[in-house]
C-alpha positions in Angstrom: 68.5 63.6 -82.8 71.5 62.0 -84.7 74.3 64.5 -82.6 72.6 62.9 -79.7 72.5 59.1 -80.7 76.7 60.0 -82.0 77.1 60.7 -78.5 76.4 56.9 -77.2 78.6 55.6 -80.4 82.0 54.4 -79.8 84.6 56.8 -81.0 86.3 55.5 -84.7 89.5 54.9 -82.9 87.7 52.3 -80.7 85.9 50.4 -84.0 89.5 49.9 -85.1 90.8 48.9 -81.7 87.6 46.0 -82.2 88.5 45.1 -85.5 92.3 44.1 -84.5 91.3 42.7 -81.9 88.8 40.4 -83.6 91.1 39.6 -86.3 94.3 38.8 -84.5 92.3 37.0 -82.0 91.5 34.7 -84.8 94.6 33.9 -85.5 95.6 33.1 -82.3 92.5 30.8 -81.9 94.1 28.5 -84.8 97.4 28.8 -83.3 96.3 28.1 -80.1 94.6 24.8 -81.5 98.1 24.1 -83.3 99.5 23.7 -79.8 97.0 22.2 -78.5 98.0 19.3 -81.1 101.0 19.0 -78.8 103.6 20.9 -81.1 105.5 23.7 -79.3 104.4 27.1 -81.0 105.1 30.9 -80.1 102.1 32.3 -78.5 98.2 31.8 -78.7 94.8 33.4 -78.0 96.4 36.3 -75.4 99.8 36.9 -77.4 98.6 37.8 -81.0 96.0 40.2 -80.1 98.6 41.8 -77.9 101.1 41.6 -81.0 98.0 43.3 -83.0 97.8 45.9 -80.5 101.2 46.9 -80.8 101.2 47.0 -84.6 98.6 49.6 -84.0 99.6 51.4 -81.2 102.8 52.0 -83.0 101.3 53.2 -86.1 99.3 55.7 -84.3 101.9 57.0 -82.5 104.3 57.2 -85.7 101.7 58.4 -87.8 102.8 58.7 -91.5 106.3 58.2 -90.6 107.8 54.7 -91.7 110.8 54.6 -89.9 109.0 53.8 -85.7 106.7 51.3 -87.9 109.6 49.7 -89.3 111.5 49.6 -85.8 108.5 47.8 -83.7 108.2 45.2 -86.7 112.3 44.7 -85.9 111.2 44.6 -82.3 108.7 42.1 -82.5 110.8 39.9 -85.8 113.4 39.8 -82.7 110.9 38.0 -80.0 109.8 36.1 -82.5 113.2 34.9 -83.6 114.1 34.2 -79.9 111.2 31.7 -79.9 111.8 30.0 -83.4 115.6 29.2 -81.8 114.0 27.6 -78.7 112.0 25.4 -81.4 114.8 24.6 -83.0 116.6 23.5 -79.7 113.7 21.2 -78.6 113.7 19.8 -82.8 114.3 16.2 -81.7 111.2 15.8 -79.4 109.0 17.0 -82.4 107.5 14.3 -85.0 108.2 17.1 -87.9 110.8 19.5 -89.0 110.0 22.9 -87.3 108.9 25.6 -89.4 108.0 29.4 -89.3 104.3 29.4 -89.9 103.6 30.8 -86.2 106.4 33.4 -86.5 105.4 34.7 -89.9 101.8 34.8 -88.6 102.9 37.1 -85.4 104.5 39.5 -88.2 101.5 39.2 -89.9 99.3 40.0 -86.8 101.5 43.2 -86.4 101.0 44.3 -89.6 97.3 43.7 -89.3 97.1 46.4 -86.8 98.7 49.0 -88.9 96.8 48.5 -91.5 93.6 48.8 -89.6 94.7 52.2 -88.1 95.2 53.7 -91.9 91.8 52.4 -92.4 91.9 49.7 -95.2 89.5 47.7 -93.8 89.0 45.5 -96.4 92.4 44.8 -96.9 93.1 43.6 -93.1 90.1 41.7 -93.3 91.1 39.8 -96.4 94.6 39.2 -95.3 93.6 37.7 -91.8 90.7 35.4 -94.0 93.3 34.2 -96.3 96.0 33.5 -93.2 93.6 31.4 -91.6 93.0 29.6 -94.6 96.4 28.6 -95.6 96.6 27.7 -91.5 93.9 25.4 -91.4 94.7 23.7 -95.1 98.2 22.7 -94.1 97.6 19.3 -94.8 95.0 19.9 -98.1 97.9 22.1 -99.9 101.0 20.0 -98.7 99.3 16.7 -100.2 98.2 19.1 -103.2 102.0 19.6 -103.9 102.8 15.6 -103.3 100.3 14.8 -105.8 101.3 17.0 -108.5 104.4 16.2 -110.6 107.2 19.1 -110.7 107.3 19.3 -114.2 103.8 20.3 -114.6 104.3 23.0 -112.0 107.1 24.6 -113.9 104.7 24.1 -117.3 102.1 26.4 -115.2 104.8 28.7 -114.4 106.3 28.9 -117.9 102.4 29.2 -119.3 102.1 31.9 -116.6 105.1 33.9 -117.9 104.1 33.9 -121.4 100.8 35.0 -120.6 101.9 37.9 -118.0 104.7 39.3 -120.4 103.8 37.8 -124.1 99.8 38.7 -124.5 100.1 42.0 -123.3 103.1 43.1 -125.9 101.2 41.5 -128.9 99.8 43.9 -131.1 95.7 44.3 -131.1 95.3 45.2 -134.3 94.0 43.0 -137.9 96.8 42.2 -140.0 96.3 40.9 -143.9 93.3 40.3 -145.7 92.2 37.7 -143.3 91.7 39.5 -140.6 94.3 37.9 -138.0 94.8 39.9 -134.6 97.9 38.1 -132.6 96.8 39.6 -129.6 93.3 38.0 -129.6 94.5 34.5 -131.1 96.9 34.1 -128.3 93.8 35.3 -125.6 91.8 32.6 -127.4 94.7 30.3 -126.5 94.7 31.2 -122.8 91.0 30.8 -122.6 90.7 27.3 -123.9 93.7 26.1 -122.4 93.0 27.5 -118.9 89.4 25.9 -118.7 91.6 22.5 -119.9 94.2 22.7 -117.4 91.5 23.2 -114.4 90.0 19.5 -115.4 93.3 18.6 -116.2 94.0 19.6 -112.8 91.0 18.0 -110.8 91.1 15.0 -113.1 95.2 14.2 -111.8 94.3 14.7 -108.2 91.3 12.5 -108.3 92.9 9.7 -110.4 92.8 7.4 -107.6 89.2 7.6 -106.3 87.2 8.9 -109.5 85.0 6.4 -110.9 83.5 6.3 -114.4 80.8 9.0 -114.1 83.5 11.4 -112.8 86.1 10.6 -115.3 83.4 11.7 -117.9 82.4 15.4 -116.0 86.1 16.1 -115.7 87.2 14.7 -118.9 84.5 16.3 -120.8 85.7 19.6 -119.8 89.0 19.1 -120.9 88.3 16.8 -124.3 85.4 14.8 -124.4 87.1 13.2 -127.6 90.2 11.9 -125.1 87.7 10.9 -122.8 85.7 8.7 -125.4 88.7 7.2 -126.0 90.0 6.7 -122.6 87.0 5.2 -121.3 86.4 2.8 -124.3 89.8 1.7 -124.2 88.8 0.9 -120.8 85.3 -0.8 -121.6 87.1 -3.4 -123.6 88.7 -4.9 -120.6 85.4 -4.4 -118.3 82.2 -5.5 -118.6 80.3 -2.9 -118.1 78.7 -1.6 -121.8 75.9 0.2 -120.0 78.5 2.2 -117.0 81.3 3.1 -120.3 78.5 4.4 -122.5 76.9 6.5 -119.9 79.9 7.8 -118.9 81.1 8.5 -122.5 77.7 10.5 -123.4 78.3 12.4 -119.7 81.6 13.8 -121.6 80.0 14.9 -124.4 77.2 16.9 -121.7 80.5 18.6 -120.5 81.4 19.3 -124.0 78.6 21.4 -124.2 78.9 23.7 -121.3 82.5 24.2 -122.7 81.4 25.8 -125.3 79.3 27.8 -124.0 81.7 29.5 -121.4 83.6 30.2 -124.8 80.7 31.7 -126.0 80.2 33.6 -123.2 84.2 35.2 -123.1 84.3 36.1 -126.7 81.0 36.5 -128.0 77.6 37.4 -126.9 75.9 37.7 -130.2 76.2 34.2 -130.6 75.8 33.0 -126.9 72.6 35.1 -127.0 71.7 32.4 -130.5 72.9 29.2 -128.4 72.8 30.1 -124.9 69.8 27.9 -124.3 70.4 24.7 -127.0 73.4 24.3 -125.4 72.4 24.3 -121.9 69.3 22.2 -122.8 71.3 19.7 -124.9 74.0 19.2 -122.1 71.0 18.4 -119.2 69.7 16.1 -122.0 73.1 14.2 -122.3 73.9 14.3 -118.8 70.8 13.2 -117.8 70.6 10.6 -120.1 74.2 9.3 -119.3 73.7 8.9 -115.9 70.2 7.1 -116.2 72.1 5.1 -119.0 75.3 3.8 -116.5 72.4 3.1 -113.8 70.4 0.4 -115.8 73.3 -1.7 -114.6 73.7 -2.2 -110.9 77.5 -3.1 -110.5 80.5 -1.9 -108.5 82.4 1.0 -110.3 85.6 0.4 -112.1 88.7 2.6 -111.3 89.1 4.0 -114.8 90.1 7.3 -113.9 93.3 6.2 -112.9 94.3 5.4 -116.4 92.8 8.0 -117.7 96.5 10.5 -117.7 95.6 13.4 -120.6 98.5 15.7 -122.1 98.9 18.6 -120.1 97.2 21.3 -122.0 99.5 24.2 -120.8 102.4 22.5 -122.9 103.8 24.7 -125.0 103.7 22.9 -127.6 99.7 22.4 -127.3 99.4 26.1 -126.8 101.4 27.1 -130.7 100.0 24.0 -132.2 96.5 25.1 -131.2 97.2 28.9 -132.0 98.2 27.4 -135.5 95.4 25.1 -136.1 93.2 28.2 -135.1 94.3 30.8 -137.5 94.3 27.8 -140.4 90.8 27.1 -139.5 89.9 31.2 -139.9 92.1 31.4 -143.0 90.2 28.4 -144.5 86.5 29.6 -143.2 87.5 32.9 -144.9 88.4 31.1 -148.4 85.4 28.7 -147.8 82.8 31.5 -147.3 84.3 33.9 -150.3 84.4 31.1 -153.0 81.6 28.5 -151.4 79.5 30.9 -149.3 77.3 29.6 -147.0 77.2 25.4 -148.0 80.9 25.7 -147.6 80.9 26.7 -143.9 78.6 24.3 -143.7 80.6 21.3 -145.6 83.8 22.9 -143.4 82.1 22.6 -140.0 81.2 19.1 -140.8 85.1 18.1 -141.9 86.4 20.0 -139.1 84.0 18.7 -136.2 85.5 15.3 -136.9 88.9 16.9 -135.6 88.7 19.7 -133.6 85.5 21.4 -132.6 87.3 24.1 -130.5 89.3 25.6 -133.0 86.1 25.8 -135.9 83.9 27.5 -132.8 86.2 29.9 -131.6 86.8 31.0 -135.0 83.5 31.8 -136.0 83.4 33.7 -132.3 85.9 36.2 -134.5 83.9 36.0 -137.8 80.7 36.2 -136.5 79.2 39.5 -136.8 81.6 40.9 -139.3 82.7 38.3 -142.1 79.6 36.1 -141.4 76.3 36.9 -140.0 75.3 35.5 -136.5 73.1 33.0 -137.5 75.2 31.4 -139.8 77.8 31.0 -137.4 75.6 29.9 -135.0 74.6 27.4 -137.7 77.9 26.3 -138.2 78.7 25.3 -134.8 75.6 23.2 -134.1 77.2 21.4 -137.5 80.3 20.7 -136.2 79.2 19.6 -132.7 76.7 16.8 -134.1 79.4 16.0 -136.6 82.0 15.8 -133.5 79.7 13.4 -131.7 79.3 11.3 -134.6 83.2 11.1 -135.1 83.4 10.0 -130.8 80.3 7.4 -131.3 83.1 6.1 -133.9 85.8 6.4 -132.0 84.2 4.4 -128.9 83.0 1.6 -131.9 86.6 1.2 -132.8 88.1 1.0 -129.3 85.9 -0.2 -127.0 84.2 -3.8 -127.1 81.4 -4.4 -129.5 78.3 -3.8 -126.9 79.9 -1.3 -125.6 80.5 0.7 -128.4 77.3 -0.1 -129.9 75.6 1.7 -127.2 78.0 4.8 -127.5 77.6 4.9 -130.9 73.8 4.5 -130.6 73.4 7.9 -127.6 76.2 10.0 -129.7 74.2 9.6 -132.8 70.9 10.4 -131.1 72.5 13.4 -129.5 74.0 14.6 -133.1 70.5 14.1 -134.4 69.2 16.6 -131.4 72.3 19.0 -131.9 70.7 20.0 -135.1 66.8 20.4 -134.1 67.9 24.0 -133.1 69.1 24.9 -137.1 65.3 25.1 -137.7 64.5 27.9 -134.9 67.7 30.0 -136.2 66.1 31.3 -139.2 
């Protein structure tokens, strides 16, 4: 029965003749709507899926050899040449400089149908997805490049290096009493900073349109301290107690699902102890923020425009970070040897006034071996209340006095909750 049904199938060959043609066919679709736009381009919704054709009529003729392959991408580089010139001839009737987008997707197109006769499916399919994509977001990842400075691209670049060529020759391996792996205190580095630079990120190109609320989601994934500060700097010259302190406890809901993401990279023992009070806690802030800011019904401030955070891939962030780190597991290490466990809790509540990060990715090291899981898990809750506690401060000092009553009112109430789950850890 199935040699019978093969025999109404198409042949293999002619699935791959489909799939080029599908795939190149969609790139001539966009490019044949880029002309339509009025801007002279080479070819459209005939010409690629011939160029596709080629590509793989050439490679099934050449077969494994490189050198035919090689001379038909020549071949069709040459065509396509011929029509970037004539572009460049007609340059003063178009609005825009003219560029090779169209000529590098024909070369594309070619290759497409090589690659479908090897049979990397996958690959061809992925490559034509991803061409269309940077076709159609021309405008999207132009402005993205307008509206990010050049010296925080070559900070991503530098970051980018050091992590490519410096984390993989660090040793992974404990050095002195204290336990300190190089390899896995720079990863720890990465981590935090890379979850700080993508707020960081969405937080510079929303600046201009991103009201309060929003300020505090993507703030409070990159520091929800700066944040309190930012916005109740702002709150002093608006008045809008009610908006500021919502917004401010909506940071510290952020906060939360921080730190469990870093839970969740570098240690499951502990994310299985705080997966669900930290989820619950930020929906309870959240929540509460946002209900908070709506008691007032009032037009929205622009305070995300003034709200311009350190880039976090600085260099400079990154050691001083990696140093603070390995202090804070030196000194939970001393703490716990000559204090035991009312020292990690004293340190936790010292430390949360700082730095929350650095504490809770420490005990993500300790936990397990130097310190049991539930003491760790113990300790962070600590140091998060005693964070929020330090922020309702911080917005009392710097924003105006309603204001920063309120903050300091919601932080303290959401310390208080931080530590309801210390009863259920045992």
């Amino acid at each position: 029965m199935t040699a019978q049904l093969s025999q109404f199938l198409p042949p293999p060959e002619a699935v791959k003749i489909i799939i080029v043609l599908l795939l190149s066919f969609l790139i001539g679709l966009e490019r044949e709507e880029h002309k339509s736009e009025g801007d002279y381009s080479f070819g459209g919704v005939r010409t690629f899926p011939l160029i596709g054709l080629v590509g793989y009529a050439v490679a099934l003729l050449s077969k494994d050899q490189l050198l035919p392959l090689s001379i038909g991408f020549a071949v069709i580089g040459a065509f396509l040449l011929m029509a970037y010139r004539h572009k460049l001839s007609t340059g003063e009737a178009l609005a825009e400089a003219p560029g090779v987008t169209t000529e590098i997707s024909g070369l594309t197109t070619y290759m497409l149908g090589a690659v479908v006769y090897q049979g990397y499916y996958w690959i061809a399919a992925t490559i034509a997805v991803v061409s269309l994509f940077l076709l159609e977001l021309k405008g999207v990842l132009e402005g993205l490049s307008k509206r990010l400075a050049p010296h925080e691209i070559l900070t991503f670049t530098k970051f980018l290096a050091l992590t490519a060529v410096i984390l993989p020759a660090l040793p992974n391996t404990r050095f002195t009493q204290f336990g300190l792996n190089p390899f896995k205190t720079w990863l720890l580095v990465v981590a935090v900073c890379g979850i700080s630079y993508g707020s960081y990120v969405l937080l510079t190109l929303t600046k201009q349109s991103s009201g309060v609320l929003l300020s505090g989601v993507l703030g409070g994934a990159y520091s929800s301290t700066a944040t309190t500060v930012a916005l109740a700097k702002k709150a002093a010259l608006q008045k809008a107690a009610h908006l500021f302190s919502g917004g401010i406890v909506v940071a510290s809901a952020m906060m939360y699902l921080r730190l469990a993401i870093l839970l969740m990279l570098f240690n499951r023992i502990l994310l299985h102890l705080l997966a669900v009070p930290l989820i619950l806690l930020a929906c309870v802030a959240a929540i509460t923020g946002w209900l908070w800011s709506r008691v007032q019904h009032q037009k929205s401030p622009e305070s995300g425009a003034e709200f311009q955070p350190r880039n976090p891939l600085e260099l400079r962030s990154a050691i001083f970070f990696a140093v603070l780190f390995l202090a804070v597991l030196v000194i939970s290490r001393l703490v716990l040897t000559h204090f035991g466990h009312t020292g990690i809790y004293g340190l936790a509540s010292l430390i949360g006034l700082v730095d929350v990060d650095a504490f809770i990715l420490g005990m993500t090291q300790s936990a397990g071996t130097l310190t049991s899981g539930s003491l760790a898990a113990k300790g962070i809750l600590i140091a998060v209340a005693s964070n929020n506690v330090a922020k309702g401060f911080y917005a009392y000092a710097f924003a105006d006095r309603r204001t920063g009553l309120q903050s300091l009112a919601l932080l303290s109430g959401l310390a208080a909750l931080s530590l309801i789950p210390l009863f259920f850890l045992g």
